[in-house]
N, C-alpha and C positions, 0 to 999 in steps of 0.2 A: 522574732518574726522574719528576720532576713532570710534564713532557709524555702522559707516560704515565698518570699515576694523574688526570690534567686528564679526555686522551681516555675515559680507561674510565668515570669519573664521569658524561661528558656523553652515552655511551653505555647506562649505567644509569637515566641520566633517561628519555630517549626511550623506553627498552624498559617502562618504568612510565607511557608514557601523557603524559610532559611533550612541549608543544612549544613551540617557540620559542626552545630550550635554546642557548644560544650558548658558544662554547669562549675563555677570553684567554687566547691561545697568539699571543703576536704577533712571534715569535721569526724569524730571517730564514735557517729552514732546512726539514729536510723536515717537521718537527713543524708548524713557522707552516702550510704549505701542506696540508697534512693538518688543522688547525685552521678554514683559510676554510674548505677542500671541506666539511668536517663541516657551519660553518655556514650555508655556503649552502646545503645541503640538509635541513639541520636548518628551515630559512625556508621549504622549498618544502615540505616535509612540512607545516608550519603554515599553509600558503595550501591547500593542499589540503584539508586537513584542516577549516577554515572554509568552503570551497567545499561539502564535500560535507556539511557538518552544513545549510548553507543549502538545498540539494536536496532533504534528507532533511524537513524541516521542509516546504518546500511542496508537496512530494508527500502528507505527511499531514495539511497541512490541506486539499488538494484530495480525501483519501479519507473525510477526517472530514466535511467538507459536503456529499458525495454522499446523492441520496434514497434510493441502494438499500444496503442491509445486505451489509457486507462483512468478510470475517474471514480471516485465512492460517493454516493450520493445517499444524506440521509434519508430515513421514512418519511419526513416531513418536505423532501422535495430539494432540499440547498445541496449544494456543493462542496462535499469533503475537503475533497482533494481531485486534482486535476493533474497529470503528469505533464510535460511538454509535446508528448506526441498527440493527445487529447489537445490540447492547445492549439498545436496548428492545425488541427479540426476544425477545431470550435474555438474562437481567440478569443470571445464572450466568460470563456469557462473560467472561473476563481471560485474560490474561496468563501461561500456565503453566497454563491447569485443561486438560483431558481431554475432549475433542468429547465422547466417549462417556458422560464423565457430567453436560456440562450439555445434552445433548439427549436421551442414551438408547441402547442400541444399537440397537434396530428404525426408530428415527426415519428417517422418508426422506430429509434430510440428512447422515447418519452412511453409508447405505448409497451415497448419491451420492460419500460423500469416499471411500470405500472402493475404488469402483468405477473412480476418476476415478485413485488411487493404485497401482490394483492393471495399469490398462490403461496406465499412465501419458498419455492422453487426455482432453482435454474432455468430460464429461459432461452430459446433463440438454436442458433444465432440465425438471424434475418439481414436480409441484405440493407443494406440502405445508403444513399448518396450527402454527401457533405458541400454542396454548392458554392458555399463562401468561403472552404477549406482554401488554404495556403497551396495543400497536393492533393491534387483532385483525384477523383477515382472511388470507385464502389469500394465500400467494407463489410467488413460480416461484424454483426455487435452479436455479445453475450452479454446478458445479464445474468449476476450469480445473487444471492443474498446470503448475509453474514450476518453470524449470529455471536454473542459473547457466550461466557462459558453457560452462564444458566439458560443458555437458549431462545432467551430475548432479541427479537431482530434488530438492529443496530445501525442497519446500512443496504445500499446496493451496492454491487460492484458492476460498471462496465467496461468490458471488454472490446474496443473495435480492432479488428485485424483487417490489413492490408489486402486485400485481396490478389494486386498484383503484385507486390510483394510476393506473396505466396506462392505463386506462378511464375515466378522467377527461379524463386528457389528448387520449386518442384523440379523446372527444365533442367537447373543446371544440375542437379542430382541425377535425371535420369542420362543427360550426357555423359555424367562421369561412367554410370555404369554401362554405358554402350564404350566407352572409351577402357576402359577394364578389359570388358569380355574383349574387346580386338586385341588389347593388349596381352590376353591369356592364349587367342586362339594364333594370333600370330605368332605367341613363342612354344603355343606346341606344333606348330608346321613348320618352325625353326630346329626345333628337335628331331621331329618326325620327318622331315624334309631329308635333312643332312644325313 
């Protein structure tokens, strides 16, 4: 019975989250070959498993260094996930609270995740003010909704962007390109000149 109480063991590990569980069953019958298969897939579970902890990691540091305020809020209303730009928004915002009561239920936010949940559709974006923000100033919120592969809804996403932010950016781009064209027509009357 040791083959046995070996496998069930090695199968208790892994169902509790162990990986890399390896089986010594190096016996030259169907138990051994039931032993590699175990661990060779007990190793591919563990290569994966570091592959997707690595994805997961730079997907949220790529969410975490964005300028615009971003949060996943389940269908049932809690809080996914909250970035730090969302945060100094809303310093209420973690992990498990309640849209509804770190924004309000009239907030145009809360009506946007509502709206975005209930059409299961892209909504917005609508303008809205963040009063007890850290940085104050109007935003524009988007809500998106996300779905897993079978199409099950899973989540909102919101989106607040800076509004002046964005109007900074806009000016300095359109300065660059008045700064260009002088740059172009002064040196063709530097050509054309001479």
């Amino acid at each position: 019975l040791r083959p046995i109480h070996v496998i069930r063991s090695g199968l208790t590990q892994l169902g509790q989250g162990e990986f890399g569980v390896r089986l010594d069953l190096d016996q030259k019958d169907e138990f051994g070959e039931l032993g590699t298969f175990f661990n060779a897939v007990s190793a591919q579970l563990s290569a994966d498993r570091s592959q997707m902890a690595g994805q997961v990691a730079n997907l949220e540091s790529a969410v975490e260094l964005l300028e615009d305020a971003v949060a996943i809020v389940s269908p049932t209303g809690e809080l996914l996930f909250a970035n730090p730009a969302i945060r100094s928004l809303l310093p209420e915002a973690s992990a498990g609270a309640s849209l509804a009561t770190v924004v309000g239920s009239e907030h145009p936010i809360q009506r946007l995740f509502e709206q975005a949940l209930a059409s299961r559709q892209s909504r917005g974006p609508v303008s809205a003010g963040f009063p007890g923000a850290r940085e104050s100033g109007e935003r524009l919120v988007l809500a998106h909704p996300i779905h897993d592969v079978s199409g099950a809804l899973v989540g909102v996403m919101l989106v607040c962007r800076n509004v002046e932010y964005l109007g900074q950016v806009q000016s300095t781009i359109r300065y660059s390109r008045k700064l260009a064209a002088l740059g172009r027509l002064s040196a063709g009357y530097c050509v054309h000149g001479h």
